[in-house]
N, C-alpha and C positions, 0 to 999 in steps of 0.2 A: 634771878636771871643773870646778875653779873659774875657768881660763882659761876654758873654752868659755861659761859661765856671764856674764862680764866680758864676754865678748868682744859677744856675743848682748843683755846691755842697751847694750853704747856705740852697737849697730847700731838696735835699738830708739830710743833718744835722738836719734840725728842723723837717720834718718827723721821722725823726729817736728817736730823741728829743720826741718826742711826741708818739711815741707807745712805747717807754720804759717807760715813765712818767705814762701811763694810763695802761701796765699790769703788771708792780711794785704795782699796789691796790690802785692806783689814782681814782678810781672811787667815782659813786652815793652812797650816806648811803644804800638804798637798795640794790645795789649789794654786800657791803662790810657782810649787813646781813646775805643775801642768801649765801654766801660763807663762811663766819663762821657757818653755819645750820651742817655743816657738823663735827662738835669738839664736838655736845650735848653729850655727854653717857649717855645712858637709866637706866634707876636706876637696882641697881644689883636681877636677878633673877628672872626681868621682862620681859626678850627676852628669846625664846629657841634657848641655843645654846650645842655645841657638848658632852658637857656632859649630859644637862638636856633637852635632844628631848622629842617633846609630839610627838602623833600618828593625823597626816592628817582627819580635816573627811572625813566621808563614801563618795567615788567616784561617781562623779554626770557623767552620758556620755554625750558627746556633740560631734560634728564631731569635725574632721576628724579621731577620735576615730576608732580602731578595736578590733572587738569584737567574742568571742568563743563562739557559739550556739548549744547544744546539746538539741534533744526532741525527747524523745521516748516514746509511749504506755506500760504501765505496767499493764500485766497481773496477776491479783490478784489471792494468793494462793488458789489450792481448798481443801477441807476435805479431812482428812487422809481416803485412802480407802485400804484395805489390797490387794486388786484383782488388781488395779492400780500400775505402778513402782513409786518410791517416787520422781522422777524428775518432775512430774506432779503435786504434793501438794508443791513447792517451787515457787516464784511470780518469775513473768519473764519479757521481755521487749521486744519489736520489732518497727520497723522504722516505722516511719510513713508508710501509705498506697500507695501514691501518690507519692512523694517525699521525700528524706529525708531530715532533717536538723541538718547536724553535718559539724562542721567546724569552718573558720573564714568567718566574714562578716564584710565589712566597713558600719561605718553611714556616709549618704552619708550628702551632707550638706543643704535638707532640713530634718534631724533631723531623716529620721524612713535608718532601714534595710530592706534589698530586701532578701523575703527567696523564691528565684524563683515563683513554681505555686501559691503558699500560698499568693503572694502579698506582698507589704509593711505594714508595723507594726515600729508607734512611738519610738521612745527609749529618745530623747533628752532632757535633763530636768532630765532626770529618776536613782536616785543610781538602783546597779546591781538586788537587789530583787525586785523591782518597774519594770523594764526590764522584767525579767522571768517573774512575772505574766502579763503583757502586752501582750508578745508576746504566753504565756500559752492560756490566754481568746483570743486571734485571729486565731490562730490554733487550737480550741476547735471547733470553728462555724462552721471552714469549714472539720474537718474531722470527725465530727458527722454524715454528709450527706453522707460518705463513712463507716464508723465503722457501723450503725446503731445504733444509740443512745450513742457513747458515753460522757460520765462525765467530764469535764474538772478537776478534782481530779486523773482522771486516765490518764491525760497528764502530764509527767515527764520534765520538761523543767530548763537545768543549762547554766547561762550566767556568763562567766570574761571575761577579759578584755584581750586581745593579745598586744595592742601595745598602749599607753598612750598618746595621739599625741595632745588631747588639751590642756593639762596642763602642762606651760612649766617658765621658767624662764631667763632672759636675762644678758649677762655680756658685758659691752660696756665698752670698751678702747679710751682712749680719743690721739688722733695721733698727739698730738702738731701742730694745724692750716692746718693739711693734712686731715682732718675729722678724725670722729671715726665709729669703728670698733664694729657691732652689734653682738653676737653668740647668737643665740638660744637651748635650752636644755629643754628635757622635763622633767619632777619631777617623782621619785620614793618616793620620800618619807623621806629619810634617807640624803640629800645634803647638806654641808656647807656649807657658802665661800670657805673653802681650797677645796674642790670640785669643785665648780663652776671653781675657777682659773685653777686649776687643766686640765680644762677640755680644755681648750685655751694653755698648756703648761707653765702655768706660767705668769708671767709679763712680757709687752713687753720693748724693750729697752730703750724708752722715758719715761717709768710710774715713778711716783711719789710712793715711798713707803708710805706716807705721808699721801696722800692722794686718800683714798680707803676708799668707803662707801656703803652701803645697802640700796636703795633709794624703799620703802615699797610701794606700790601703794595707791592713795588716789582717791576717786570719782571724786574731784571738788578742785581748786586752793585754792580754801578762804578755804579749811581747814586745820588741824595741821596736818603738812607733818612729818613722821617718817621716819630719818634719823638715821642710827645705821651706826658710825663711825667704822672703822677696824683699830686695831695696828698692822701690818704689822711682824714688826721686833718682838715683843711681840710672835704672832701667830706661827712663821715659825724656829726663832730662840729660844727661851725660852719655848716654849711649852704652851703658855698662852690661854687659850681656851673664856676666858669669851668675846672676840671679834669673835669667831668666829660661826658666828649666824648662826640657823637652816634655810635652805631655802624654800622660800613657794613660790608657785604660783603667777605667775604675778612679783616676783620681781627683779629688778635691780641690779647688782652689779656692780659700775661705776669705774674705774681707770682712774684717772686724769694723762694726762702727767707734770712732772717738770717743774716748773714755765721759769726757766733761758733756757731750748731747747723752750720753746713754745717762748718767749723774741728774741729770736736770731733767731728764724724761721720767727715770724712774721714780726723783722727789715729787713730781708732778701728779704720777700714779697714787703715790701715797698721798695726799695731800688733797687730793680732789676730794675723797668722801668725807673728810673732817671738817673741808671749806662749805660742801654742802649740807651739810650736819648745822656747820654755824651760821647759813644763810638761812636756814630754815628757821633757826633759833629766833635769828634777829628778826624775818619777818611776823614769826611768833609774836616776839615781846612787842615788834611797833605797831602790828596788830592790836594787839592786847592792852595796848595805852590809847593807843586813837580810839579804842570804843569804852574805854573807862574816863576816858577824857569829854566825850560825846556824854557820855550818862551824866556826868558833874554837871555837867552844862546845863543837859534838861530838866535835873533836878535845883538846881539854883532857879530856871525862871517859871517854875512852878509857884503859884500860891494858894 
């Protein structure tokens, strides 16, 4: 029992030995690369950040998008006539014939909106004046057959946006070897990082102030990944803005947990099954003597 005992910590020891060697930065040249990607700083005044925001371009819809649909018929002014009240020479408006179309409506997710009897009508793909006239020329066809000729010039048709639901952005918390933690947020427009964190309460208790970055979306692995590092202590205590980058679509805000919790977490992972290996051991043997010790006994006061 005391070999297997020896044997079960030297194994314990060199696992141990061996994940603190390898996440102290013992690794492959490529990892130690890919983990320094994160130190580059962009040359100054080449990222929007909180002072120098640019304006998003023009909003493209795509589901699961919701959208504000007004479209009414205008009544075009007529001649001033003195016999006539003058409410009658001012243009006017009224609801469709059929149905009307004012409200919200989702795009559903093959791409058109559902305007009840009027039928489905594209939107996806489409910024918001691309929209209006879409859904202007689809409800022009069908309420011509009811108006008696009318013009698609005299269909009045305003589309925005209610609720911004494709366009969003992620900030993932890295859990020291517990996983990490994904939030999704959608974009107005106007987002920082101090925003984005913001939007999670802050840093969690394992994050590395250290290391926090801006991981930019790219198409494909073989190209130049843009990584816009964050100073932390810089941004939140100093007021230092030139880290704290404008937020766009599609992008990552990553928080790495502290090297030395994810070290101790991970020696923890390895070590649990070798500890309970040896607890089982020891209950084993103390087992194993308390009823050979119990036997001696009863056979000594035998006669």
């Amino acid at each position: 029992m005391g070999q297997i005992r020896r044997w079960i910590r030297r194994i314990a020891v060199g696992l141990a030995a061996a994940v603190g060697f390898v996440a102290l930065g013992c690794t492959n040249p490529g990892q130690r690369r890919e983990a320094n990607a994160a130190v580059q700083m962009p040359a100054a005044g080449s990222i929007p950040t909180e002072l120098a925001m640019i304006s998003l371009p023009e909003y493209v819809i795509e589901p699961p998008d919701v959208l504000v649909i007004n479209a009414v018929i205008r009544n075009p002014a007529k001649k001033a006539d003195p016999e006539k009240p003058a409410a009658d020479t001012e243009e006017t408006v009224r609801s469709l014939p059929i149905q009307p179309v004012y409200g919200s409506y989702a795009v559903r997710p093959d791409g058109t909106v559902f305007l009840g009897v009027y039928g489905s009508v594209p939107v996806a793909g489409y910024t918001l004046g691309q929209a209006a006239a879409a859904i202007r020329a689809s409800l022009a066809k069908q309420v011509e057959k009811e108006s008696g000729g009318l013009k698609e010039d005299r269909l009045l048709v305003v589309v925005d946006v209610a609720e911004y639901n494709s366009k969003s952005y992620y900030v993932i918390t890295d859990g020291a070897t517990v996983g990490e933690a994904v939030y999704r947020f959608p974009i107005t427009g106007k987002e920082c990082v101090l925003d984005a964190l913001a939007n999670i309460n802050g840093l969690p208790d394992v994050a590395s102030k250290r290391n926090i970055w801006v991981a930019r979306r790219t198409p494909f692995s073989n190209q130049p990944q843009q990584i816009l590092p964050v100073d932390w202590i810089g941004l939140t205590q100093h007021g230092v803005t030139v880290t704290n980058y404008q937020i766009f679509p599609g992008d990552r805000v990553y928080v790495k947990a502290q090297r030395l919790i994810t070290i101790d977490r991970t020696i923890a992972k390895i070590l649990s099954p070798a500890e309970r290996l040896l607890g089982v051991t020891l209950l084993g043997t103390q087992t194993y003597n308390t009823v050979a010790g119990r036997g001696l006994g009863f056979g000594n006061n035998t006669r």
